[in-house]
MIGUDREN-280025 format. One record per residue: residue in one letter; x, y, z of N, C-alpha, C in turn. Coordinates in steps of 0.2 Angstrom, whole numbers, plus 5000, padded with zeros to 4 digits. Each point is the difference from the previous one (the first is absolute). Layout:
REM residues N
AXYZXYZXYZ
...
***
This chain:
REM residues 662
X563351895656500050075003499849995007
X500350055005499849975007499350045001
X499949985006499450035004500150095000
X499450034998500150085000499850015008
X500450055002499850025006500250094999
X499750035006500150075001501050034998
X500549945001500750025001500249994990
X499549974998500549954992499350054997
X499550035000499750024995500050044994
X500850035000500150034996500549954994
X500149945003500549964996499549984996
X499349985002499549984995499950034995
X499850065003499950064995500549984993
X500750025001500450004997500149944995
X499749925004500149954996499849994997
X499350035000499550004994500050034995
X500450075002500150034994500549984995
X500649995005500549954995500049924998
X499449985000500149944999499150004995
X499750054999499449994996499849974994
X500750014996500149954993499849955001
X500249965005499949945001499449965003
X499450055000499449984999499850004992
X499249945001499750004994499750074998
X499850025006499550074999500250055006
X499750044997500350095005499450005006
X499849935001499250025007500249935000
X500550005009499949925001499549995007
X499849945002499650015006500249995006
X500050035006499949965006499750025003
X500349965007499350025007500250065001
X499550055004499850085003500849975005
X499749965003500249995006500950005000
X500149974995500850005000500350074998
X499750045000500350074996499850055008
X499749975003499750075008500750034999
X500649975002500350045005500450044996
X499950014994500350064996499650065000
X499450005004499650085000500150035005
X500150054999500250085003499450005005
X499350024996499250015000499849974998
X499249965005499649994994499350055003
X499649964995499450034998499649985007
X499450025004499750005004499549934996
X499750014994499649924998500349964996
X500749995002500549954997500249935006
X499349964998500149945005500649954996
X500450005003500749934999499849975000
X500049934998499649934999500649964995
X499449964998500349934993499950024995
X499850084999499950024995500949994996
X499650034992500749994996500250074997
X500550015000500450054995500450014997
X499750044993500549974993500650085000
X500649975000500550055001500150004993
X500250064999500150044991500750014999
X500249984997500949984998500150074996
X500750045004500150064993500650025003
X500550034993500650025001500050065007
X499750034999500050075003500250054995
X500350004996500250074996499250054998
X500150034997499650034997499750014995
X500349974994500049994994499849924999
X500249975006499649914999499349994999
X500149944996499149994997499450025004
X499649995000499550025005499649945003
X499849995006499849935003499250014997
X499749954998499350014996499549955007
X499650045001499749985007499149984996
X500050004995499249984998499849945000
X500549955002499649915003499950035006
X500250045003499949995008499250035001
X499649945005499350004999499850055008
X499450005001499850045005500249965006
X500150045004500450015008500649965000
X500349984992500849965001500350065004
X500549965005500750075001500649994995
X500250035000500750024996500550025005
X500649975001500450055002500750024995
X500250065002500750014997500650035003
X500449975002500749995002500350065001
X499950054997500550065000500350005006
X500750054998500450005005500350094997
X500350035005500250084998500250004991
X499550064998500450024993499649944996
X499549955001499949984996499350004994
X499950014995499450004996499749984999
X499349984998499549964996499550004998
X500249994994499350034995499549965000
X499450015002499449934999499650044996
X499749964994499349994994499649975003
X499450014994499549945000500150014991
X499549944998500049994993500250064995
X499650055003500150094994500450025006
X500749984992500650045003499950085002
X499450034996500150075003499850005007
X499949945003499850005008500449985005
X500650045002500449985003500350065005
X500349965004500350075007500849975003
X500450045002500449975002500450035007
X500149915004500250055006500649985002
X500250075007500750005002500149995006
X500649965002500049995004500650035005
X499950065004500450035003500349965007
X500950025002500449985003499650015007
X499750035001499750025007499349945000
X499949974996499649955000499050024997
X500150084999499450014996500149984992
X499150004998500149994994499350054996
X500350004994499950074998499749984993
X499550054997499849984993499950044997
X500449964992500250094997499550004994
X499850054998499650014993500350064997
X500250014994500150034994500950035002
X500349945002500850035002500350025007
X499250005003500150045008499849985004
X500050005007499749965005499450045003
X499549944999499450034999499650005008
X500149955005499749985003500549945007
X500150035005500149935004499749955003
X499949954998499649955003500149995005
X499350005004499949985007499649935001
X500049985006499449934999499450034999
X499649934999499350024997499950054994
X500450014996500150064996499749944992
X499850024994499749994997500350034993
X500249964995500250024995499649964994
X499850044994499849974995500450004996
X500049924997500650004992499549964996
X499950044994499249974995499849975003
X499849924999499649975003500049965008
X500550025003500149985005500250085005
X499749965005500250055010500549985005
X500550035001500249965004499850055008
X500249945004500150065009500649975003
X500450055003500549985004499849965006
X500049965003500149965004500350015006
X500849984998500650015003500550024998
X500450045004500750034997500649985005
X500649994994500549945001500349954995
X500050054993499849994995499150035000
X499549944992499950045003499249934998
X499449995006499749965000499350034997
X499749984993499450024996499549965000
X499450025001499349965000499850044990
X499949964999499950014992499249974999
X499750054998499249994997499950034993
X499649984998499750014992499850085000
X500350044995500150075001499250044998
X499950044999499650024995499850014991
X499649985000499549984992499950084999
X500050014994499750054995499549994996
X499750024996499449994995499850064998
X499950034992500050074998499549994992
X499450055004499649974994499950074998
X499650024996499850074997499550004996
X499950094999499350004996500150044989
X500749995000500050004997499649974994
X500250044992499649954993500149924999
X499749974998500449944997500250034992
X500549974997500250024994499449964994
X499750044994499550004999500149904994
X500850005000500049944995500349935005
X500650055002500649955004499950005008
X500149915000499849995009500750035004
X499750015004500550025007500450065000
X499750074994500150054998499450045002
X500250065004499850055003500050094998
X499850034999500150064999499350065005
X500450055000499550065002500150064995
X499550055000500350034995499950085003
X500650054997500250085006499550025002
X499750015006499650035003499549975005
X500349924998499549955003500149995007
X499749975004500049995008500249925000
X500549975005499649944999500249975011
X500249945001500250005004500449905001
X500450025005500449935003499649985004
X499849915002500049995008500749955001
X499849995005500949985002499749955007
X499849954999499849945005500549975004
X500249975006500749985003499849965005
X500749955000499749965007500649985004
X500050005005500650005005500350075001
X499650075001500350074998499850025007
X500650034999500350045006499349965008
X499950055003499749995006499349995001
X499749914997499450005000499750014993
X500450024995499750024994500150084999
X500350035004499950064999500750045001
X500250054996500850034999500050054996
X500750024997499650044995500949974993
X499450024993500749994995499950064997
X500649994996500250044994500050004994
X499550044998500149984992500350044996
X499949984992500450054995499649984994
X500050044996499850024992500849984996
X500249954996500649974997499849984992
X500450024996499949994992500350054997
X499850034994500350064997499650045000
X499450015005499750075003500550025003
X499850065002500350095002499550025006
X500350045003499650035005499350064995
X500350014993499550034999499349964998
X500149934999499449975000499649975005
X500050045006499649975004500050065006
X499350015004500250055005500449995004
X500249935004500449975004500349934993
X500549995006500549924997500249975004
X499850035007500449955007499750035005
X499949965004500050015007499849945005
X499850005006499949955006499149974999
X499849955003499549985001500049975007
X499250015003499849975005499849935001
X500349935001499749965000499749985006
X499249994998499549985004499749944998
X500349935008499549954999500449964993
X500650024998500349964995499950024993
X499750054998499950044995499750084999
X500250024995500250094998499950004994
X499450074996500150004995500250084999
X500450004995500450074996499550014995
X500050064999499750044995500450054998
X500049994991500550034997499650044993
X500450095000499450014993500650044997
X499849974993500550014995499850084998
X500450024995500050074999500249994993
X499550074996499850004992500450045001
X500550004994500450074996499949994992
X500050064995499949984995500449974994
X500749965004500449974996499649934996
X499849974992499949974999500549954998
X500649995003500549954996500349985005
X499749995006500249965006499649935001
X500449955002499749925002500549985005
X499650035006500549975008499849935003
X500349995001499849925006500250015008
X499849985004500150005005499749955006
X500149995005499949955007500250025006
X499649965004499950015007500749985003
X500350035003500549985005500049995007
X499949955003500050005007500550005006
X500250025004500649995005499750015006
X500449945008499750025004500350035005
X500850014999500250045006500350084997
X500050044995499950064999500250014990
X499850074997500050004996500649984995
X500449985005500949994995500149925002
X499449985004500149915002500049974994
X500149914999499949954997499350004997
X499849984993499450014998499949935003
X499149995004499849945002499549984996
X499650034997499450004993499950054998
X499849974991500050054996499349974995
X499750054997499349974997500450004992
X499349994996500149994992500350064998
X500350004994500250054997499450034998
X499750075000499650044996500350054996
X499450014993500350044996499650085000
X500450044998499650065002499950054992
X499650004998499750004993499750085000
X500350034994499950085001499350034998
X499950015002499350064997499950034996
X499649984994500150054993499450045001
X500250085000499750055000499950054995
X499550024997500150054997499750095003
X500450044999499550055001500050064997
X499550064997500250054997499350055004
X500550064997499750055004499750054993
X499750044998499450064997499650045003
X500350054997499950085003499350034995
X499750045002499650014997500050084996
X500750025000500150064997500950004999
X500350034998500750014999499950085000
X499750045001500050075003499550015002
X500050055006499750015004500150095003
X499450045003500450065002500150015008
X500450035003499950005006499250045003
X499949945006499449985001499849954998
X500049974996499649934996500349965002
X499749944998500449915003500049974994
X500149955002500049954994500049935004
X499749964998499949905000500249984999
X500349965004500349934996499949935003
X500149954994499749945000500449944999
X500149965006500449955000499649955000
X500349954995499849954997500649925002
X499749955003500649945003499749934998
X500449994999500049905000500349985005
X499949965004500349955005500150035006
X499750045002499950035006499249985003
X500249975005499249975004499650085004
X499549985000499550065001500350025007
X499950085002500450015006500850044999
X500249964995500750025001499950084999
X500550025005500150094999500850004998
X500050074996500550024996500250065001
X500550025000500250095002499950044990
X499950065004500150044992500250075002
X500850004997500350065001500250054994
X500050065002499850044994500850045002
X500550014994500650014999500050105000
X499450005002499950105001499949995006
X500150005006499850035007499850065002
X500150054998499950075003499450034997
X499949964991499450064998499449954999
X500049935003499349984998500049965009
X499349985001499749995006499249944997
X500249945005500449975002500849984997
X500550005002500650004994500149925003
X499749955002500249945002499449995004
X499749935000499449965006500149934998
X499449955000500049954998499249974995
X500349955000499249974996500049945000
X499249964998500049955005499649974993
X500449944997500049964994499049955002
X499750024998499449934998499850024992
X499749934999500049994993500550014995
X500550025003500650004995500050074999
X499950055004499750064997500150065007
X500450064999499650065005500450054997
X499550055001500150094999500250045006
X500350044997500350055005500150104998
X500050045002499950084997500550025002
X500350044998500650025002499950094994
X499950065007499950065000500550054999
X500250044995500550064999499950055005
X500650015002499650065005500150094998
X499750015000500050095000500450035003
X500650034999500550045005499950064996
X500550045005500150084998500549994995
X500449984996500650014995499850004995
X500350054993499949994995500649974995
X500049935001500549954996499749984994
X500449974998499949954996499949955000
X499649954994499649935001500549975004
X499649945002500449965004499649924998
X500449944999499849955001500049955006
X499949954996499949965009499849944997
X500349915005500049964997499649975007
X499649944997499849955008500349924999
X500250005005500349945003499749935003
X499749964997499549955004500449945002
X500149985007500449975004499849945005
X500349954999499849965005500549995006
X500150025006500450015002500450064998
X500849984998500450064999500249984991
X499449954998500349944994499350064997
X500550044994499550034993499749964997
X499450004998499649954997499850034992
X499950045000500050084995500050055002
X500250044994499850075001500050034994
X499450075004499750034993500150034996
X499750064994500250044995500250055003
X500050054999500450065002499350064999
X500050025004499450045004500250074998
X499950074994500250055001499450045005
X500350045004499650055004500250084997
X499550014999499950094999500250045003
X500250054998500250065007499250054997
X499750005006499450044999500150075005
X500550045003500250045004500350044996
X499650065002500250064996499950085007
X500750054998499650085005500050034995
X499650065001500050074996499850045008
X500350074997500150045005499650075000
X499550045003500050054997500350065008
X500250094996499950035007499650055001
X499850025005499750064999500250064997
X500550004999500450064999500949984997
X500350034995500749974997500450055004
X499850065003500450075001499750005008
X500350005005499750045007500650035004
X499950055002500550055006500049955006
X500650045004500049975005499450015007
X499749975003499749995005499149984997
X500150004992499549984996499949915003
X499550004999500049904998499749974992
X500149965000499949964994499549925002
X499849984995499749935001500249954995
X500449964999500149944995499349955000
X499849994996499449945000500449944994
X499749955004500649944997499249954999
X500149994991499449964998500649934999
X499549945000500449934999499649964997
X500149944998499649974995500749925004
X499249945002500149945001500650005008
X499650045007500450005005499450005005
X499949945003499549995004499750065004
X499549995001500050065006500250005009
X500450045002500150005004500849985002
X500250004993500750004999500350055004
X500549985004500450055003500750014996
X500150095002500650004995500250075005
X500550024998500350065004500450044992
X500050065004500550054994500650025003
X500750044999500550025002500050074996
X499950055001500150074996500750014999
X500150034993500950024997500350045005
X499650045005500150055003500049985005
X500750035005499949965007499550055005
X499949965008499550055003500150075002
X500450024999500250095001499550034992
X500249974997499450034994499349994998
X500049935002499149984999499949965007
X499350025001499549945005499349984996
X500149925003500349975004500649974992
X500649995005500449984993500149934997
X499449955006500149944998499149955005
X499649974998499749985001499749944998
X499449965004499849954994499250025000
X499749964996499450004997499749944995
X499650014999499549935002499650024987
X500149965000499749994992499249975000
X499450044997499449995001499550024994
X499749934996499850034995500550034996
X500849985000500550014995500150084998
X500050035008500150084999500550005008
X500150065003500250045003500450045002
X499850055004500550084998500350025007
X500450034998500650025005499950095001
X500250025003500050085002500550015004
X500650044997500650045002500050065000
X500350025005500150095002500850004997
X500250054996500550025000500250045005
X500650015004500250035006500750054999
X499850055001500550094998500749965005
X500550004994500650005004500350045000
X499950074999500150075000500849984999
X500149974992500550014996499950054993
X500250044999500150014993500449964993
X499549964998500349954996499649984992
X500049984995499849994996499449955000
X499649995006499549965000500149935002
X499649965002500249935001499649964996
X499949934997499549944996499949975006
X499349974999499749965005499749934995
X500349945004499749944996500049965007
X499349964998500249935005499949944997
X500649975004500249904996499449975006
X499649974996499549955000500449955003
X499849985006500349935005499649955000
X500449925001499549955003500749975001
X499949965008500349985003501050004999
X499950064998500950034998500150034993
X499549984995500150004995499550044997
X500450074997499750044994499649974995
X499450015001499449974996500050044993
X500150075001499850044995500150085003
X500150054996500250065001499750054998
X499550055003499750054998500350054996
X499550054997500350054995500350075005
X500450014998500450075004499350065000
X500350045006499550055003500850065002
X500050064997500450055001499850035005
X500550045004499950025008500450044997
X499850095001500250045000500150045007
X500450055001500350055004499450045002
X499850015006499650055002500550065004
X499850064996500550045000500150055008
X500350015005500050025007500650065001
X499950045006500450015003499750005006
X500650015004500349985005500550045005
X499950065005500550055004499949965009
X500550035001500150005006500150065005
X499750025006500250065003500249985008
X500450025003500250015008499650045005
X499649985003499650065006500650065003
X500649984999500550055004500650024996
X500550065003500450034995500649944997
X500350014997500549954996500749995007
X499950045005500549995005499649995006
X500249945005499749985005500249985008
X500250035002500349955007499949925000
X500649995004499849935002499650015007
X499449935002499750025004500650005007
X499550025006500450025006499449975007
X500449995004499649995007499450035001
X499349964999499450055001499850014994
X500250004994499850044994500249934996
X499450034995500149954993500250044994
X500449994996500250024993499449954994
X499650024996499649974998500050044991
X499949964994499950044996499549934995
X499550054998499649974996500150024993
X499849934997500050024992499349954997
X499950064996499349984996500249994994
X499649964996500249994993499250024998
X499950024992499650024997499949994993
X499649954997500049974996499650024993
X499950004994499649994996500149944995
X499349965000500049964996500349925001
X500250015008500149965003499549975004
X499749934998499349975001500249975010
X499250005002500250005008500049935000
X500450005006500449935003500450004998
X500250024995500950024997500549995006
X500549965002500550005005500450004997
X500450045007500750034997500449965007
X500649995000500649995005500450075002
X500349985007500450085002500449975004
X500650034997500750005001500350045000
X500450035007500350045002500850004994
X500250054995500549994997500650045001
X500350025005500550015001499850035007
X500850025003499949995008500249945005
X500050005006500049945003499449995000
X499849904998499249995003499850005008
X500850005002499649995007499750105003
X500250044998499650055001499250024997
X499949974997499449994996499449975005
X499550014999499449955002499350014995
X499949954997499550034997499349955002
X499550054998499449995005499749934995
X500349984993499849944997500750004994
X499849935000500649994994499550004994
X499750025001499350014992499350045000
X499950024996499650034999499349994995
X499550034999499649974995499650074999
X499950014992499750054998499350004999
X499450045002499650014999499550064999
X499650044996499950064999500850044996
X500449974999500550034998500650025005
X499849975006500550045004500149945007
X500750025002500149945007500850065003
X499849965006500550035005500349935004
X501050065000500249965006500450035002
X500349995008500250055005500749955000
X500550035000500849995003500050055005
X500249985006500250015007501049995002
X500050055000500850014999500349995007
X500449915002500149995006500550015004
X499950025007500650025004500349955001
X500849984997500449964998500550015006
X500250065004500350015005501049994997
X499850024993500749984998500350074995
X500650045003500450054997500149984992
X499650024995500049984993500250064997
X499750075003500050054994499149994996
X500250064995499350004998500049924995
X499350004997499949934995499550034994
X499949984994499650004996499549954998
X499450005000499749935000499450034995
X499849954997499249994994499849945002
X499350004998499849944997500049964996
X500149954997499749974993499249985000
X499850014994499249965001500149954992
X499949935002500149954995499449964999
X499749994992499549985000500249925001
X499349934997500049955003500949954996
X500150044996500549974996500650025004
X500150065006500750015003500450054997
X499550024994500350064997499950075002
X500550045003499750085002499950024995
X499450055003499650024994500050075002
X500250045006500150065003500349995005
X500550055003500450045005499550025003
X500250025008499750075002500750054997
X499750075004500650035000500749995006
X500550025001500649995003499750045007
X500049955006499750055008501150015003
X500050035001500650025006499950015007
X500649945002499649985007500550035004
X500150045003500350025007500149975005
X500749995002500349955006500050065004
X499649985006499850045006500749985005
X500249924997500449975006500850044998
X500450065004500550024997500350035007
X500649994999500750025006499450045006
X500149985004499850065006499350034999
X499649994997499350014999499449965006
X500549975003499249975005500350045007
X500750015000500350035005499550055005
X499949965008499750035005500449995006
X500650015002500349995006499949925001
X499649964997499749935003500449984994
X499950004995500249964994500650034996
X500449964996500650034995499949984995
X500150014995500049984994499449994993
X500249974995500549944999500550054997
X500849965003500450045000500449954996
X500250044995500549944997501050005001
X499949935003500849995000500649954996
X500549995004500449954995500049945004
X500349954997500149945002500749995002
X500349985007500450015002500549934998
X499449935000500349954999500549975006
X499750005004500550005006500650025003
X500050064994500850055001500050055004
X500350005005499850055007500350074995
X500449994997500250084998499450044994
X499649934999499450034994499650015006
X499949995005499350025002499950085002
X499150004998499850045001499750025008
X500050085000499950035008499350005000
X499749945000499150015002499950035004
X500450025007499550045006500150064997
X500650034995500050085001499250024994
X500349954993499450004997499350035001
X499949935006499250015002500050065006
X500650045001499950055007499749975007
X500549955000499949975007500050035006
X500350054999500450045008499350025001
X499550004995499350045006499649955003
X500149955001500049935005500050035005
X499949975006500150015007500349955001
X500650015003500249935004499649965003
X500149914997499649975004499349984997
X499950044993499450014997500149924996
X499750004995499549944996500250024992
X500149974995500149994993499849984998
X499849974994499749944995500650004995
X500049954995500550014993499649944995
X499950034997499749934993500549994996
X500149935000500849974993499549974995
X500350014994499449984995500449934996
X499749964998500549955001499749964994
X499650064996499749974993500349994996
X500650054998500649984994500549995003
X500450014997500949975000500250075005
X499750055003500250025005499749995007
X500249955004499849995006500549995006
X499649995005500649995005500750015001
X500049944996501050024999500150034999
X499850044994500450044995499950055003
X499850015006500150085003500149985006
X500449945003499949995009500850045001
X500250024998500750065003499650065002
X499650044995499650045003499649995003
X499749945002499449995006500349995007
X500849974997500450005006500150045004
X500450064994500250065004499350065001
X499349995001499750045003499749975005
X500249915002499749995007500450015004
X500949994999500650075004499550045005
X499950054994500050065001499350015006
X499649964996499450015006500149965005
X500349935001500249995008500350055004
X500450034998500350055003499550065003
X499450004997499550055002499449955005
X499949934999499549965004499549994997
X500050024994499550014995499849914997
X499249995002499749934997500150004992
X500149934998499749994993499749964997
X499450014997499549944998500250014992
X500149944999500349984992499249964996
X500050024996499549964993500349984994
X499949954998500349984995499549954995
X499850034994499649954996500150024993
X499949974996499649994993500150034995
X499350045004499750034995500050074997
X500550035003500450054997499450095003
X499349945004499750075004500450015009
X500250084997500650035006499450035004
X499250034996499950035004499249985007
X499849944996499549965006500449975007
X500549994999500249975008500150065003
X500050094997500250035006499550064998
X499450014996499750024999499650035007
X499850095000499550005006499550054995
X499249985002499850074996500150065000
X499850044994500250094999499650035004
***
């Protein structure tokens, strides 16, 4: 083979790979120095000498045998040949100790773990395969210093098996712990691994099953705590697993197999009654085997609403603890109720108890002061109870709504197993057949219980109306008020009695009244209607009052007032003012329009004088509908030099914008 030089280096590479058969062994040796000038790079503490190096023969594919590198001693080098695309697998003794690298066309080389490229190697870079380390050196293929890897050792505190050597157990609930001794580990003695919990355990037998470790100084110890359930038919085995480049890496050590041996427990629960009333409690007593002193136990009660505590805990010494569990007293009157207890270790039923009935000790009776009362009378309901703490809150809702009774709804407090109510029946100044009075007994939404009816009779009245003024009225005028008052006069109508007032026929905007309500007292109450100057050609009007008790039923009329419209053709007529004069709508038709200037007697103008005109623009007759005749009367006044000042609004008032006082 000739001399390797920087120009032929790739022929070597290649010779060696095709011609590897033909050695005895896949590590042949030579000198460092004959192989220099095929590196790329080397290492800064890679001194070239007489040293020697054993080159590792391999096809390149990736499916070829794996080169086994466990003769090679501390600080031998290795090299390997690779050329683009080529692969190689190297072991130590424990084939599960193995990495394989690649060798890329660009001259990197790369290391794959679980199918994928895991890492680039660089010089000085450090890889471990089970018992062996390698470091890159040089790249150019690829030049390895190989030292003795890292040691394991895994000891425990495990049981020894009480017949059989080399047989271990812990049993559920027990603590125990790993240590984990090493040598040649990571940095100085110090790095971190990976462990795991491996066998036919389950995440439920242990609070943990995996995680990392701190290795200091070469050694770590794990602590592990098994976990009691109350299954008896289980026998697990399980072991340490160790890994040192992450949870899904190659296992490096693993300790003894341990078995994990169930806990036989027994436990029972006894109540100290099977009936109880509410208010009372009752005990019970749990009784265990196999539970170490300390252990605490849940105890849950399958009633939550009517007993207290309906769930806590308890805490096992001598095989032994009690606990009370209280019926509680409410307002309802049910039916028995049962209830069971659940004693738990964890969410694991260990027993549960007899069946608990509970009493219904809640009872109302009702009395009233009276079964018969009128209206504006009151009554008292007193509500006796039996087994309702005191200070029970409860409320009532009366059958009557509040136009009939006060107050119609309220709460109130249970003391010494009594308390009383007092309702006013209220005059709805109806004539009717009477009303019933009941109230439904409340607690928190629900009808507890229902008192005995209390009749409400009709208190018999009358009731007139009178006007201060004749049944014919004017509307009021400039300066004057139109005012007419009405009294009501009552008998047997209780005071405060309130009435509503409503103008019942008429326009409401003529109307003004000095209250929308009234209220009777001594028998009698007043209200004033003020008849308003509306400023609009109506004609006369009819108007009354209505008076309506709290129900919105009229109960009386006044009598019919007749209101006299002041506002008519030529009534305010003073040389200054016209109207309201009523005309047509010409709709922009010059032949429809009307003669405004003769109408209004313009010719007694002076040339040159001053007018006003209001257009009312409130309904469907405005502007438009009459600009032929507004047309044709500003003709007629330009011809005279006569001004016009125009108003235009709304509100359908002709006479405030031209109003002067009488």
């Amino acid at each position: 083979m000739p001399a390797i030089t920087s120009t032929n280096k790739n022929y070597f590479k290649l010779y060696l790979k095709e011609h590897r058969k033909k050695f005895t062994s896949p590590l042949q040796v030579i000198n460092l120095s004959d192989i220099q000038n095929v590196f790329v790079t080397t290492s800064d503490s890679l001194t070239i000498g007489t040293q020697t190096v054993k080159v590792g023969l391999f096809g390149g594919n990736i499916g070829d045998e794996a080169l086994d590198i466990t003769s090679l001693s501390n600080n031998e080098l290795l090299y390997l040949p690779g050329t683009g695309t080529d692969y190689v697998n190297l072991k130590t003794n424990n084939t599960d100790n193995y990495t394989t690298l690649y060798f890329s066309n660009g001259g990197s080389v790369f290391e794959f773990r679980n199918g994928s490229v895991y890492n680039e190697l660089s010089l000085n870079e450090t890889v471990t395969i089970g018992s062996k380390k390698i470091t890159v050196k040089a790249i150019g293929g690829l030049l390895l210093s190989v030292e003795d890897g890292p040691t394991y050792s895994i000891t425990h505190t495990a049981n020894p098996n009480e017949t059989l050597v080399d047989e271990y157990f812990i049993t559920e609930g027990d603590s125990m712990s790993f240590t984990i001794t090493t040598t040649n580990f990571g940095t100085n003695g110090n790095g971190t691994l990976y462990w795991s919990l491996e066998g036919s355990i389950d995440t439920n037998d242990f609070t943990t099953i995996s995680g990392s470790a701190a290795v200091s100084n070469n050694s770590v110890t794990i602590p592990i705590e098994s976990v009691f359930d109350i299954s008896n038919t289980e026998q697990d085995y399980f072991k340490l697993c160790v890994r040192d480049v992450s949870t899904t890496g190659s296992i490096v050590a693993s300790s003894d197999y341990i078995s994990l041996r169930d806990k036989v427990v027994t436990c029972s629960i006894a109540e100290s009654a099977t009936t109880i009333a509410e208010g009372s409690s009752v005990t019970y007593t749990v009784t265990t085997s196999g539970l170490d002193d300390g252990t605490v136990l849940i105890y849950q009660s399958s009633n939550t609403t009517d007993v207290a505590p309906s769930n806590g805990t308890i805490t096992i010494n001598n095989n032994t603890a009690t606990f009370t569990i209280a019926a509680a007293e409410d307002a309802f009157v049910e039916n028995d109720e049962t209830f069971t207890v659940d004693i738990k270790y964890f969410n694991n039923v260990l027993d549960t108890s007899n069946a608990v009935t509970i009493q219904n000790t809640t009872s109302y009776s009702f009395t009233t002061s009276a079964s018969t009362i009128n209206e504006n009378d009151e009554v008292t309901f007193t509500i006796n109870t039996t087994g309702i703490p005191d200070g029970t809150s409860l409320y009532y809702i009366a059958s009557l709504g509040s136009i009939d009774v006060t107050p119609h709804n309220t709460n109130f407090a249970i003391n010494n197993n009594t308390a009383s109510i007092t309702i006013k029946a209220l005059q709805d100044l109806r004539v009717d057949n009477g009303d019933t009075l009941t109230l439904d007994i409340k607690s928190g939404g629900t009808t507890v219980a229902t008192t005995s009816a209390v009749s409400i009779t009709d208190t018999p009245f009358t009731i007139t109306v009178t006007p201060d003024q004749p049944f014919n009225i004017d509307e009021s005028i400039e300066g004057s008020s139109s005012d007419v008052t009405f009294t009501i006069t009552t008998t047997g109508v209780g005071d405060g009695t309130v009435l509503t007032v409503q103008p019942s026929t008429g326009n409401n905007l003529d109307i003004s009244l000095s209250s929308s309500s009234l209220t009777i007292n001594n028998n009698t109450a007043t209200v004033t209607a003020n008849i308003v100057r509306d400023a609009r050609t109506e004609g006369s009007e009819t108007m009354n009052l209505r008076f309506r008790n709290t129900s919105g039923e009229t109960i009386i009329t006044s009598p019919d007032i007749t209101v006299t419209d002041t506002s008519f053709v030529g009534s305010r007529q003073d040389n200054k003012t016209f109207g309201p004069i009523t005309v047509a709508r010409d709709n922009g038709v010059e032949a429809s329009a009307e003669d405004y200037y003769t109408i209004c007697g313009l010719d007694n103008i002076p040339d040159g004088g001053k007018i006003s005109i209001f257009v009312d623009n409130s309904g469907s007759m405005t502007t438009s509908t009459v600009r032929a005749s507004i047309n044709k009367l500003l003709l007629k006044l330009q011809e005279r030099n006569i001004s016009i000042v125009v108003v235009e609004n709304p509100s359908e008032d002709w006479i405030s914008s031209f109003d002067t006082p009488l």
